[in-house]
Backbone as CSV, one residue per row, in Angstrom:
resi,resn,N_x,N_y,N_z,CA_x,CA_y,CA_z,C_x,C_y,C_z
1,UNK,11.186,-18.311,-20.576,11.018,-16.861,-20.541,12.338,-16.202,-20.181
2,UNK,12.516,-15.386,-20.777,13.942,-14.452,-20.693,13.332,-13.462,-19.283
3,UNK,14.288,-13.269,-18.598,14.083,-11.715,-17.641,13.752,-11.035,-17.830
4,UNK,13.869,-10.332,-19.027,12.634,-9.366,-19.565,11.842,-9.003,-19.548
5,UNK,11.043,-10.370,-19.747,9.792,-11.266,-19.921,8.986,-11.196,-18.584
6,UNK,9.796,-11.218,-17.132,9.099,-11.092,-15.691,9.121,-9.673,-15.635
7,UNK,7.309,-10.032,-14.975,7.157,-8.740,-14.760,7.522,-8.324,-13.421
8,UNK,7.427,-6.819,-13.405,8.124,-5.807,-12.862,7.206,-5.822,-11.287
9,UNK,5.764,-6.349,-11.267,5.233,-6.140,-10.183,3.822,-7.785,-10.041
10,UNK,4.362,-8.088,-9.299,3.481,-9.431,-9.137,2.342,-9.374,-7.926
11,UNK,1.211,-9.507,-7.995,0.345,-9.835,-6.527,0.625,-10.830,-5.906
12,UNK,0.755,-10.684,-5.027,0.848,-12.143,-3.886,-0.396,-12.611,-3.596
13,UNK,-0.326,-14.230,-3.219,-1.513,-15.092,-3.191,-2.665,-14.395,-2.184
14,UNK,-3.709,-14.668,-2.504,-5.221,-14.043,-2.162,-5.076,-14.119,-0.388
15,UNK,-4.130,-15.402,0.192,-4.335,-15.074,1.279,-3.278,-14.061,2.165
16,UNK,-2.151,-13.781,1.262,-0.878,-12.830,2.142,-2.165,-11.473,1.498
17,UNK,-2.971,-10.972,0.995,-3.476,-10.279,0.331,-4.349,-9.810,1.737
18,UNK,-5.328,-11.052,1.725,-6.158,-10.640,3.033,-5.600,-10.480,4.611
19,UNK,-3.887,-11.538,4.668,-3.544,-11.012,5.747,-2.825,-9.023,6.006
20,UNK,-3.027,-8.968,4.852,-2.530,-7.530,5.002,-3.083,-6.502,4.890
21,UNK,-4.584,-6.651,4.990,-5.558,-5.603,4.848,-5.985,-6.136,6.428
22,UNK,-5.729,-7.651,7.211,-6.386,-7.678,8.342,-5.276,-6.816,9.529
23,UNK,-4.005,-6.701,8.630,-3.017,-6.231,9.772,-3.649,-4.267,9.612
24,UNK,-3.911,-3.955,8.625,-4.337,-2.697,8.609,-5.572,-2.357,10.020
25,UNK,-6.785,-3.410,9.638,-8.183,-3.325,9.941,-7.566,-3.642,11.716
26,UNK,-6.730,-4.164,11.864,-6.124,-4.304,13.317,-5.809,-3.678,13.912
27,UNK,-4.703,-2.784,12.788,-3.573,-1.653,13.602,-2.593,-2.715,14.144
28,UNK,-2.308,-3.623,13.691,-1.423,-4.605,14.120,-0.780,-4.849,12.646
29,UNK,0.359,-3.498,12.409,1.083,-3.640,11.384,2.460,-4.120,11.521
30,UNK,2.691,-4.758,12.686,4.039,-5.113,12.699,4.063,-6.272,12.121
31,UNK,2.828,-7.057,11.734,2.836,-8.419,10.683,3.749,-8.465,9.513
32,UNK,3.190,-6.899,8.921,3.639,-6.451,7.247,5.137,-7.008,7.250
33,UNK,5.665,-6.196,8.396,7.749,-7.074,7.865,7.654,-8.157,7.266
34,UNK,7.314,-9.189,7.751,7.590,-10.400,7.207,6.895,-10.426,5.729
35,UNK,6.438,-9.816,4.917,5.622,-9.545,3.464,6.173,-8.600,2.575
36,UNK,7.465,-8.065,3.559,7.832,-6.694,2.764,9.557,-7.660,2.222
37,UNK,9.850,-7.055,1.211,11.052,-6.577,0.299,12.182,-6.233,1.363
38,UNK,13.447,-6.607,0.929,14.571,-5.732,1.570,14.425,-4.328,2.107
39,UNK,13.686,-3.607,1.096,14.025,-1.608,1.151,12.242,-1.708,0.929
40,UNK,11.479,-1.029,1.269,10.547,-0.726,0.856,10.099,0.983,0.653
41,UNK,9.757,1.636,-0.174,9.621,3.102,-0.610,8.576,3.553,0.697
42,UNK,8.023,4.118,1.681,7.468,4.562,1.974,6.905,6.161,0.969
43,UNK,6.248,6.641,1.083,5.215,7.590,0.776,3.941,8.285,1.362
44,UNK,4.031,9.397,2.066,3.011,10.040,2.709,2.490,11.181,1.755
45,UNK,1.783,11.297,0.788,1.063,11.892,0.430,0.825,13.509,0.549
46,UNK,1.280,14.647,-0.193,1.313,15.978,0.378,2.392,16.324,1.785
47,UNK,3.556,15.505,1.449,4.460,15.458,2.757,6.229,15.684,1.954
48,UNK,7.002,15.618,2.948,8.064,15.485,2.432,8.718,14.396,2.674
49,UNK,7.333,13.103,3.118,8.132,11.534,3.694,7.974,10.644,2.467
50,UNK,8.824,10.262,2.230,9.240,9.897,0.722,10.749,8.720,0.465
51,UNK,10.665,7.871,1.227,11.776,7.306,1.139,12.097,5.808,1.247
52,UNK,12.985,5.004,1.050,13.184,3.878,0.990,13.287,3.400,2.343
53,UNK,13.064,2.502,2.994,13.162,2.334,4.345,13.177,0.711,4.829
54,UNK,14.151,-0.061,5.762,13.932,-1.286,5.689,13.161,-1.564,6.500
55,UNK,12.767,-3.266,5.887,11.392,-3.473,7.292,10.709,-3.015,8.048
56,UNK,11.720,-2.905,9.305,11.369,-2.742,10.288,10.687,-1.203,10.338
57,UNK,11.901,-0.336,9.935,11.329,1.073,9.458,9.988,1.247,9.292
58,UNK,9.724,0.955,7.698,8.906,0.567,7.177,7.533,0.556,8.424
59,UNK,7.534,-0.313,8.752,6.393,-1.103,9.787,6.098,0.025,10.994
60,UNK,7.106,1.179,11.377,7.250,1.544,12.021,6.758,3.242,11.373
61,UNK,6.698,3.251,9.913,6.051,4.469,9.398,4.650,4.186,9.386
62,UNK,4.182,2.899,9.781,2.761,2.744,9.790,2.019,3.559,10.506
63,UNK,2.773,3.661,11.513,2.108,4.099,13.081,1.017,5.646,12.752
64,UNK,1.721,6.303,11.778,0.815,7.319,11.153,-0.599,6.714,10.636
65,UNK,-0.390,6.055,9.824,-1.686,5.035,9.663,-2.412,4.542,10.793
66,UNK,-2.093,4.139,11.358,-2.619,3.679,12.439,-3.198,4.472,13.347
67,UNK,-2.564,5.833,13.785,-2.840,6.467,14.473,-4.068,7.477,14.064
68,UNK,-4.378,7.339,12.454,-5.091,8.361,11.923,-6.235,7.536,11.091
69,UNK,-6.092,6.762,10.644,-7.188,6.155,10.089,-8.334,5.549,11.013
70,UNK,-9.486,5.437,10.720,-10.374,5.372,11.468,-11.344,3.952,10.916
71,UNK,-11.343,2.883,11.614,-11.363,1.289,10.450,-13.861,1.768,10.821
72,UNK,-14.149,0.821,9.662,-13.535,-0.132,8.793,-12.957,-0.137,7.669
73,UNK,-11.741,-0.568,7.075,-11.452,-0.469,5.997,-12.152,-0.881,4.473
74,UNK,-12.152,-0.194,3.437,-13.130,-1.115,2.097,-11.729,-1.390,1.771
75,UNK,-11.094,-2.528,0.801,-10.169,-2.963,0.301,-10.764,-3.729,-0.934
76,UNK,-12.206,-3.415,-1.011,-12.900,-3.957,-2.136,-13.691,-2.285,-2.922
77,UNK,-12.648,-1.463,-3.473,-13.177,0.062,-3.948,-13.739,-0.330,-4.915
78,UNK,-14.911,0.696,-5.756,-15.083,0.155,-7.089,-13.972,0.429,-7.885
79,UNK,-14.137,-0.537,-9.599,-13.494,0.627,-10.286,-13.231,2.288,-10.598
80,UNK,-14.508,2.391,-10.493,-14.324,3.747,-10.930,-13.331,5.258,-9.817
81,UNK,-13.444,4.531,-8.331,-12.968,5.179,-7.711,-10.904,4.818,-8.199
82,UNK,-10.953,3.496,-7.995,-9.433,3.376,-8.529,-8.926,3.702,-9.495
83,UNK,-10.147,3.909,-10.594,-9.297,4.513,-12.227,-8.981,6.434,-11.337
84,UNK,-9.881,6.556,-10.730,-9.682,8.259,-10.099,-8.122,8.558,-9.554
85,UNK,-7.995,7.474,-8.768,-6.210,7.484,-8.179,-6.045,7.431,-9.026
86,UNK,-5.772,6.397,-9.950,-4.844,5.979,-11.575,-4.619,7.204,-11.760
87,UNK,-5.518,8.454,-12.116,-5.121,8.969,-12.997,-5.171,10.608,-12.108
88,UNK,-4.907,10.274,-10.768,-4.536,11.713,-10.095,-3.113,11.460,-10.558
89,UNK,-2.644,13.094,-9.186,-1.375,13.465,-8.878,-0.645,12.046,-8.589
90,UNK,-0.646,11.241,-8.221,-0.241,9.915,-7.692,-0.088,8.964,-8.196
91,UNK,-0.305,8.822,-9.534,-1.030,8.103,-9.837,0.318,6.289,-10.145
92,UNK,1.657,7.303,-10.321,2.497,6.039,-9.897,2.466,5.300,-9.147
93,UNK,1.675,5.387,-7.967,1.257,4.471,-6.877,0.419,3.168,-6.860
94,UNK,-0.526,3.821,-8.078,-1.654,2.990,-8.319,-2.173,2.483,-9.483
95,UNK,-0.995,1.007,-9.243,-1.196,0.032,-10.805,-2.625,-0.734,-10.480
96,UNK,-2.319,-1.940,-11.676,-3.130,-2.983,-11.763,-2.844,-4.338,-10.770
97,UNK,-1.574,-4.051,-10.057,-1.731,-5.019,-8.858,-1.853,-4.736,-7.629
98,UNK,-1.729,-2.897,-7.451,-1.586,-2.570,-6.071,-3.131,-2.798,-5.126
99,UNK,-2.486,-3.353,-3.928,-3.261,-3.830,-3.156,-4.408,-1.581,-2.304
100,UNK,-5.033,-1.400,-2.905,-6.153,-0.273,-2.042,-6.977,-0.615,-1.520
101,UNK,-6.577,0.421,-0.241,-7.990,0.274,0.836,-8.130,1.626,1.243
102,UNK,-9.581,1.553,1.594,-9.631,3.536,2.152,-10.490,2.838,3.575
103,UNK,-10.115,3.916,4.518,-10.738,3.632,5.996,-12.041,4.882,6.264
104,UNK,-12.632,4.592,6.912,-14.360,5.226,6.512,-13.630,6.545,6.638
105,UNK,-12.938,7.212,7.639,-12.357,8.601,7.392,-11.723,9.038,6.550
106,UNK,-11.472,7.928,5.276,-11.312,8.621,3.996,-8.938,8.360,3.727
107,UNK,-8.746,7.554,4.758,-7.450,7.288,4.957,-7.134,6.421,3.686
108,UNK,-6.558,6.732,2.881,-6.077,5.967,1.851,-4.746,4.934,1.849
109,UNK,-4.573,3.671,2.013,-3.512,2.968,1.891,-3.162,2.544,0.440
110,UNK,-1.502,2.389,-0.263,-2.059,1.386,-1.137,-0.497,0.915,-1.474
111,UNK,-0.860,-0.316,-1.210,0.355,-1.053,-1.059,1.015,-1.927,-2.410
112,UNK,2.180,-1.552,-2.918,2.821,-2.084,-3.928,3.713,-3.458,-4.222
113,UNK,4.080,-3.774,-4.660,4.584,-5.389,-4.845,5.920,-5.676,-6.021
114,UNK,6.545,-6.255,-5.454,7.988,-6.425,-6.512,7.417,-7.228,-7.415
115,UNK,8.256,-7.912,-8.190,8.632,-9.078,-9.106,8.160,-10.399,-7.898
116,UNK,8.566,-10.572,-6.720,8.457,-11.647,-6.269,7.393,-11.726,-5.109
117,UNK,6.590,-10.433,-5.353,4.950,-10.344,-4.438,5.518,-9.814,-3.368
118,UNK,6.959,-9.200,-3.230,6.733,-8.774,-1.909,6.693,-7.542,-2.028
119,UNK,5.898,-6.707,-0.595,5.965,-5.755,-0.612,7.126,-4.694,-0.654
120,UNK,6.853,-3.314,-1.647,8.360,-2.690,-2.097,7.676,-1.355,-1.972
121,UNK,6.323,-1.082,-1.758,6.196,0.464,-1.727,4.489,0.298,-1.123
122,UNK,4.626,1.573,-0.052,3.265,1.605,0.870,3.413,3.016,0.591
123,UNK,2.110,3.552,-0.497,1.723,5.136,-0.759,0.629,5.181,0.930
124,UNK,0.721,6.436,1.538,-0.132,6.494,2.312,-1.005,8.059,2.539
125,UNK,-1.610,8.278,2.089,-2.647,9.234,1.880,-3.847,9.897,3.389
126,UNK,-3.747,10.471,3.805,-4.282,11.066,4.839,-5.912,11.440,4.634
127,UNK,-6.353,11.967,3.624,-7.525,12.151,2.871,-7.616,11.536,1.070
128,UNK,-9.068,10.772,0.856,-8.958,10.170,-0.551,-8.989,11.661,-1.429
129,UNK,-8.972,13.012,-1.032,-9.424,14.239,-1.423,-8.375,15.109,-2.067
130,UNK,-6.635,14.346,-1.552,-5.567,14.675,-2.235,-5.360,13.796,-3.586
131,UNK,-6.295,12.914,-3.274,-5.984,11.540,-4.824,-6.773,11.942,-5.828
């Protein structure tokens, strides 16, 4: 296969998958560093936080998440709610590998993935009502 040929966004194995919806359902997001990319995009939703940020950063823009979402998390949405992101305002956020979860208060996460499964972009949404 030529470079080309790799794609642009890969899922990581089923279990870095579930450890990162358990670091959500925890509030114990300082796990994520070790899963994330060099730079990862942060994104807050109806905000002006919008930016590339390393690791640690990163892990450290959670704390909004954390502080506002209200668990349990679904990370199992139906389709029909995810074709709805697909095709909001947002909808660059939300491919066919990104990892979504919404927290019963309606907190939307949804976490993106390079070429090599690691994480490269966390959209984070305050209400599913802006998606």
């Amino acid at each position: 296969a030529t470079p080309a040929d790799k794609p642009t966004s890969v899922q990581p194995k089923q279990a870095t998958l579930e450890n990162i919806q358990a670091a959500f359902e925890s509030k114990n997001t300082a796990v994520l560093e070790g899963y994330m990319a060099p730079t990862v995009l942060v994104v807050y939703a109806a905000s002006e936080m919008g930016k590339e940020l390393p690791p640690a950063d990163a892990v450290k823009a959670m704390d909004y998440v954390n502080s506002g979402a209200v668990a349990p998390w679904d990370f199992a949405l139906s389709p029909e709610i995810l074709a709805s992101y697909a095709n909001g305002d947002y909808k660059q956020y939300f491919t066919s590998t990104t990892l979504v979860g919404r927290a019963s208060n309606g907190f939307v996460v949804a976490v993106n993935f390079n070429a090599d499964g690691k994480i490269s972009g966390i959209f984070v949404s305050a209400s599913d009502e802006l998606l």
